[in-house]
C-alpha positions in Angstrom: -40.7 -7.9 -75.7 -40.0 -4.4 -76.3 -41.4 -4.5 -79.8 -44.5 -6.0 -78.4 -45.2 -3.6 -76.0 -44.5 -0.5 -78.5 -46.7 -2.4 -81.4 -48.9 -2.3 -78.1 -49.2 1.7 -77.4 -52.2 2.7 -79.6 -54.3 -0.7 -78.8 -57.0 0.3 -75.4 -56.8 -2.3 -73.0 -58.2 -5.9 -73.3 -59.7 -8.1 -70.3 -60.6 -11.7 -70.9 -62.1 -13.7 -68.8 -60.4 -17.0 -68.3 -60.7 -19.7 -65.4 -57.7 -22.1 -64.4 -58.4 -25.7 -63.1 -57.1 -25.2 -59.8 -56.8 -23.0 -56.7 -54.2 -20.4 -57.5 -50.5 -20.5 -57.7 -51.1 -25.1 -57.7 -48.8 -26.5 -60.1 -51.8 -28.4 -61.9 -53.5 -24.3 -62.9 -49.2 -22.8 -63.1 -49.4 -23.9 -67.2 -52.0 -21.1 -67.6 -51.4 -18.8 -65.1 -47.4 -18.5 -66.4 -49.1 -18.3 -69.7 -51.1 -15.5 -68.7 -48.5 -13.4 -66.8 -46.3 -13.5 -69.6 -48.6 -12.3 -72.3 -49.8 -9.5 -70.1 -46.1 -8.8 -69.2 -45.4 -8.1 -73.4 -48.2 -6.4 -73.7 -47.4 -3.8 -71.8 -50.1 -4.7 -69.3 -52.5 -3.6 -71.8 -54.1 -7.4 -72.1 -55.5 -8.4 -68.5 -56.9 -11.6 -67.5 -59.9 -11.9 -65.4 -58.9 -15.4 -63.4 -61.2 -17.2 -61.4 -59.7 -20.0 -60.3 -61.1 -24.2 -59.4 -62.9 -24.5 -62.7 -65.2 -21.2 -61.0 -67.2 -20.5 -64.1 -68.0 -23.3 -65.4 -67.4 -26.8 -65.0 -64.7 -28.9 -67.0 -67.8 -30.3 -69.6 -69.7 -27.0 -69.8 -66.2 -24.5 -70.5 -67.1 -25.1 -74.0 -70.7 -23.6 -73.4 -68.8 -20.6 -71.5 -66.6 -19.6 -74.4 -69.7 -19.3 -76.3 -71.8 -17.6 -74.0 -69.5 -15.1 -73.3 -69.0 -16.1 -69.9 -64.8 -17.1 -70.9 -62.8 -15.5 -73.5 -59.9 -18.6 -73.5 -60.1 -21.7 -71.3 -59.3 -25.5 -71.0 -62.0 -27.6 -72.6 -62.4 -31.1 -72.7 -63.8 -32.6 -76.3 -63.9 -36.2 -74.9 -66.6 -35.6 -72.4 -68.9 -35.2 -75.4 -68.0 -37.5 -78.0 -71.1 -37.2 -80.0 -70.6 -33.3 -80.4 -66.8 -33.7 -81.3 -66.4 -37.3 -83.1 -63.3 -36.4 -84.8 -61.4 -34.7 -81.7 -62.7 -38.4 -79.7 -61.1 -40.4 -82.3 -57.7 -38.7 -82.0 -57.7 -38.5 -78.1 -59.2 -41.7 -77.8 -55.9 -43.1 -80.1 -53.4 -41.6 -77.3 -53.2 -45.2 -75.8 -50.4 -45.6 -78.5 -47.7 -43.3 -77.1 -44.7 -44.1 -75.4 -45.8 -44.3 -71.8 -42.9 -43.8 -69.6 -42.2 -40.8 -67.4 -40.1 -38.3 -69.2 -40.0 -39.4 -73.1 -43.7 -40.2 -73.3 -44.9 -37.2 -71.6 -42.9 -35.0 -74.1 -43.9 -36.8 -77.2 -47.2 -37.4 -76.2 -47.8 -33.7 -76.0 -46.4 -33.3 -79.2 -47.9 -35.4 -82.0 -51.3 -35.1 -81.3 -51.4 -31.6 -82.2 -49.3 -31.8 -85.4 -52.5 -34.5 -86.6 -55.1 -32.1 -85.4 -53.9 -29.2 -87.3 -53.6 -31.5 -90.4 -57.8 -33.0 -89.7 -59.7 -30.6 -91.5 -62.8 -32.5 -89.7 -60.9 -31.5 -86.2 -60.2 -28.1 -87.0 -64.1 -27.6 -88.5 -65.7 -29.2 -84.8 -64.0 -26.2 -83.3 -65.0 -23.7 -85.5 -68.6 -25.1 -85.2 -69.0 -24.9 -81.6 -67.1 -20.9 -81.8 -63.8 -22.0 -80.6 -60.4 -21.3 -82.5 -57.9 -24.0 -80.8 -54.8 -22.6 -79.4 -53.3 -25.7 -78.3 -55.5 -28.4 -79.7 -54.5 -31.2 -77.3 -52.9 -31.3 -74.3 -52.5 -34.4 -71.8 -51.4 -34.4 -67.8 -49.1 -36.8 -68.1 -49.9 -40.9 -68.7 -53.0 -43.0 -67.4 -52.6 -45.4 -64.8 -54.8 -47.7 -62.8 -54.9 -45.9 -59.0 -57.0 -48.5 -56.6 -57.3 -49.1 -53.0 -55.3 -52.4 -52.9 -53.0 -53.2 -55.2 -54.2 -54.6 -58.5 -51.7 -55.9 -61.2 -52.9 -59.3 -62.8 -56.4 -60.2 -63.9 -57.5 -62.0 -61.3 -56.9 -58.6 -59.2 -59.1 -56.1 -61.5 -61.7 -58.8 -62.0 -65.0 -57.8 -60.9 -63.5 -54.4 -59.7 -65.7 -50.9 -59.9 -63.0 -48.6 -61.8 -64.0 -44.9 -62.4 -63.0 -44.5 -65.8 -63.7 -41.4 -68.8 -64.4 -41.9 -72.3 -65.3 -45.2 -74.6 -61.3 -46.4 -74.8 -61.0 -46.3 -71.4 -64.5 -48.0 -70.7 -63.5 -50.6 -73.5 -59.9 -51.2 -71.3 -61.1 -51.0 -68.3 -63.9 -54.3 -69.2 -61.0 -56.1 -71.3 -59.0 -56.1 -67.8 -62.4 -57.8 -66.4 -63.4 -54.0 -64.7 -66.6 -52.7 -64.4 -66.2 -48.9 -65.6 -68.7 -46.4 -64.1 -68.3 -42.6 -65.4 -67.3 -40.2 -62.7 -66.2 -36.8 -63.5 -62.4 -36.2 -61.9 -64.2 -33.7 -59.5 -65.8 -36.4 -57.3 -63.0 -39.3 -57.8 -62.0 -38.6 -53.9 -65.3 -39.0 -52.4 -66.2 -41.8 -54.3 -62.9 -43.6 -53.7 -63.3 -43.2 -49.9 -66.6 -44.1 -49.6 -66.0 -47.3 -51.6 -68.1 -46.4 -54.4 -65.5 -47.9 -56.9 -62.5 -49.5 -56.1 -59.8 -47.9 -58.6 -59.9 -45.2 -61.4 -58.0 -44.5 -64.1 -56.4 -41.4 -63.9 -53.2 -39.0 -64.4 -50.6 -38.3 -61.7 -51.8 -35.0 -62.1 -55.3 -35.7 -61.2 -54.6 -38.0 -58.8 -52.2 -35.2 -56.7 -55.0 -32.6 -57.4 -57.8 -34.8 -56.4 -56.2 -35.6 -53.1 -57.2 -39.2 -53.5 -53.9 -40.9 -53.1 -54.6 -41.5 -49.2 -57.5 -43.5 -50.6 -55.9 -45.3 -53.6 -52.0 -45.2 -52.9 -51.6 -48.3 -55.1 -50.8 -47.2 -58.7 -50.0 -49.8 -61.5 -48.8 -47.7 -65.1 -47.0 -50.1 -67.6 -44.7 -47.9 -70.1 -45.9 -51.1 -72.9 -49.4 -50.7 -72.7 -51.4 -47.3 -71.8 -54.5 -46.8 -70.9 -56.7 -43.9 -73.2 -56.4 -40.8 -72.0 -59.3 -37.4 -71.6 -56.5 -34.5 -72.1 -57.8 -31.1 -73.0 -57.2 -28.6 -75.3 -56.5 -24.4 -74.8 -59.0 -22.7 -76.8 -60.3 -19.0 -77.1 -63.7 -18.1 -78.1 -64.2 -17.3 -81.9 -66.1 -14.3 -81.4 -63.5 -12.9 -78.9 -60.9 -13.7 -81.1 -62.1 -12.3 -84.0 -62.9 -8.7 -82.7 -59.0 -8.9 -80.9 -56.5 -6.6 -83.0 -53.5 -8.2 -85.2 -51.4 -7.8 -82.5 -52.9 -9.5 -79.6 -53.6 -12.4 -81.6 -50.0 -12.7 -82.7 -48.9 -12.3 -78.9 -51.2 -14.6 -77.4 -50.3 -17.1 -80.2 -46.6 -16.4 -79.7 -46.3 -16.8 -76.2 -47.5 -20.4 -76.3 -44.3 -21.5 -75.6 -44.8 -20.8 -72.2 -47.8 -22.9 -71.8 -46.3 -25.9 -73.6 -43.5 -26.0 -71.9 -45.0 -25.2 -68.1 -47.7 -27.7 -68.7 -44.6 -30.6 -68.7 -42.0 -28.9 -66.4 -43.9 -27.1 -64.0 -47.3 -29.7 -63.8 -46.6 -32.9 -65.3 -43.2 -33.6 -63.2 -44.1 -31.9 -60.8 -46.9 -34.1 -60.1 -45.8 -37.2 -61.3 -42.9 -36.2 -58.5 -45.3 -35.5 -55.9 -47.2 -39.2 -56.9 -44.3 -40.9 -55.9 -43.9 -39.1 -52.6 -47.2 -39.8 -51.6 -47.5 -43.2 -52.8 -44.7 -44.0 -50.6 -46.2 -41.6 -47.4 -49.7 -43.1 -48.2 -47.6 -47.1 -48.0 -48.5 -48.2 -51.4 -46.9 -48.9 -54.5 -45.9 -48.2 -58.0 -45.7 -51.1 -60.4 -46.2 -52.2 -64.0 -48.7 -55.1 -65.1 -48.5 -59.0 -64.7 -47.8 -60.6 -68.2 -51.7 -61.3 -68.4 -53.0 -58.1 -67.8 -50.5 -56.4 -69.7 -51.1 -58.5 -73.0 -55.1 -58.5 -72.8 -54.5 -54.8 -72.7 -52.2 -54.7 -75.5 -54.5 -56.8 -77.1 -57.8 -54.9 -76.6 -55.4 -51.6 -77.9 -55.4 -53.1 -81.2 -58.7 -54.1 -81.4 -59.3 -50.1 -80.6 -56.8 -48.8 -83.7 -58.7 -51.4 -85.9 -62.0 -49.4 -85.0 -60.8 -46.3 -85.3 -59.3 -47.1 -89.0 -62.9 -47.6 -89.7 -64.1 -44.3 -88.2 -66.4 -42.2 -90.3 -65.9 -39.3 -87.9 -62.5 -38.5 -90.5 -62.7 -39.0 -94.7 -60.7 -41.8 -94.2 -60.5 -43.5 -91.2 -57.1 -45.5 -92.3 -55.1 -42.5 -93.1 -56.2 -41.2 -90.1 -54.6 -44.0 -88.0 -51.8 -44.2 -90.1 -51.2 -40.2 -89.7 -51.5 -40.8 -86.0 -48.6 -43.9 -86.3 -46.2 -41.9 -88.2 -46.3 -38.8 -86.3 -46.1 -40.8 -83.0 -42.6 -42.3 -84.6 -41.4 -39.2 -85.6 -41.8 -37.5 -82.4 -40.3 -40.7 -80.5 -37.4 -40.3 -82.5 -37.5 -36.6 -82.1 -37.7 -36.3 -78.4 -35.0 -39.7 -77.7 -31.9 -37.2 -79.5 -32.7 -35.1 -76.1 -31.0 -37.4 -74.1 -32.9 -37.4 -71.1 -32.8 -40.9 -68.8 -35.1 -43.2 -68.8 -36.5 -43.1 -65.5 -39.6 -45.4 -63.9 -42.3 -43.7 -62.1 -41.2 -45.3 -58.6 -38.1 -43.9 -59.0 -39.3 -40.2 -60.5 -39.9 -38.3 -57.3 -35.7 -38.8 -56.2 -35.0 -38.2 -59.9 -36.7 -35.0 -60.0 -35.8 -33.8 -57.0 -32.1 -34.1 -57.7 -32.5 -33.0 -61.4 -35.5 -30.5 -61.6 -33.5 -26.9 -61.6 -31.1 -29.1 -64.6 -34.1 -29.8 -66.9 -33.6 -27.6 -70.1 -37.0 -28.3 -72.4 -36.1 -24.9 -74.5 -35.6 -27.6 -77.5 -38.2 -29.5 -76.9 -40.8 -25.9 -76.5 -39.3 -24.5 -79.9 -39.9 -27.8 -82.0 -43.7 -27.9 -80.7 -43.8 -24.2 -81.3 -43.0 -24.9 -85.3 -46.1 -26.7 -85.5 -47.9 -24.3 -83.8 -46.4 -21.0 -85.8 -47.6 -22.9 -88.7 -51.3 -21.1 -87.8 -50.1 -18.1 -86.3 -52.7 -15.4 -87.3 -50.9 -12.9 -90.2 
């Protein structure tokens, strides 16, 4: 730090504006804010953030638009709410249905791979640069998808014929396999439109589901760790112009302290919230529980129909390499994150788990390996 902050005495003060998903100091917006703090803390305070919090800018779909505007210098953006403009980042994200999906090995690896294959997709890397983005972190996820619905809903006869909000074409393609209908509802208006009845379930993350308050409404969760539902994660990205005018320096720093973001967005967000599920599931009287046999295998089922696609995807060079980089890297980070040794715990049982475990969880191993792939790009 002190290095930093010497390197930092010639270099006039920086502000860049920057918005957060969530009212200040939630756990869902702490992954940035931490982030934040600490680069301005090694700075020397000479880079400032201008925060508006609750997505105050600009919406989730438009932050793209803002970073190119000039109305955000860095900010969470969302590549699967417009498929056509980003094929290639679609066809990754859309893929995440293959992870591990349990609570605390799934979220870690899950988090990982991903952005080792976007780093290694030219055709990822280039729909960034085209829309004046540089990607800092170019996928992140809030944890696994699940099916959150006013009753509860396990087997196919229950999701038959059942409104589920869902995002993306994987999930829309899942959500009909299971006999859904999938209507298209931006997480911002998932409470009203569960209480008023306008669809029965969604698929969604513990993280949205806390932040969107609409666990009163659909306290019946079904998440199967053998077969996961697509997910709409984001990705941290600064705007090119920004970056481009920022001295050495800053862009080493804000690259550097990345650690803090990857590991607050699983310690201090994920957990916390899928924590805070469980809680309220039970407050709320619902439940937690995987798939029947039927749905679970017409899900698995429709999942490999999906990979097939994708293999034929012209959004990448080669559409099978593509799949098969995804496969391997999933693997390798599998085995990577299972030599940490944590417990394999089930959702239900993940709010007592946490609570008697949280101040023990040490991710420092976990942050550094994701950090290789990321130093890999560090600006020099």
């Amino acid at each position: 730090m002190e290095e930093y902050q010497d390197a930092f005495d010639d270099v006039s003060e920086i502000t860049l504006l920057t918005q957060t998903p969530a009212p200040k100091g939630s756990v869902t917006g702490l992954p940035m804010e931490r982030y934040f703090e600490a680069v301005e803390e090694w700075s020397g305070g000479k880079i400032k953030f201008d925060v508006s919090y609750s997505n105050a800018v600009a919406e989730p779909g438009e932050a793209d638009d803002a970073l190119t505007d000039g109305r955000l210098d860095i900010a969470s953006v969302l590549p699967i709410y417009d498929p056509s403009e980003y094929p290639a980042n679609a066809a990754l994200i859309e893929a995440g249905f293959i992870s591990d999906q349990s609570a605390i090995d799934g979220v870690l690896a899950s988090n990982a791979w991903p952005n080792q294959v976007a780093f290694e997709t030219d055709e990822i890397m280039q729909e960034f640069d085209d829309h004046g983005m540089v990607p800092m972190v170019p996928i992140y996820n809030s944890g696994a998808n699940a099916l959150f619905c006013s009753q509860a809903r396990t087997s196919l006869g229950d999701i038959k014929g059942t409104s589920v909000g869902s995002g993306g074409q994987a999930q829309s393609a899942q959500v009909e396999a299971l006999g859904g209908s999938p209507s298209s509802i931006p997480y911002t208006e998932l409470y009203e439109s569960l209480q008023r009845g306008v669809v029965d379930c969604t698929v969604a993350s513990p993280t949205v589901a806390v932040l969107g308050g609409f666990l009163e409404a659909a306290p019946f969760v079904t998440i199967d760790p053998q077969a996961g539902f697509g997910l709409a994660p984001g990705a941290l990205a600064f705007s090119k112009t920004t970056w481009d005018g920022l001295p050495l320096v800053a862009q080493q720093l804000l690259w550097d302290r990345l650690d803090i973001f990857v590991g607050s967005n699983v310690d201090d967000k994920i957990f916390v919230n899928n924590a805070q599920m469980a809680d309220d599931v039970a407050k709320f009287k619902g439940g937690i529980q995987a798939f029947d046999e039927d749905a679970r295998a017409k899900l698995q089922e429709k999942n490999e129909e999906l990979l097939a696609n994708l293999a034929k995807t012209e959004a990448v060079a080669d559409g099978a390499a593509f799949v098969q980089a995804m496969q391997d890297a999933n693997d390798e980070w599998n085995a990577t994150v299972a030599e940490y040794g944590f417990e394999d715990v089930g959702y239900a049982e993940f709010g007592a788990w946490f609570a008697q475990n949280k101040d023990s969880i040490d991710l420092t191993e976990y942050t550094a390996a994701v950090m290789e792939i990321l130093s890999e790009h560090r600006p020099s």
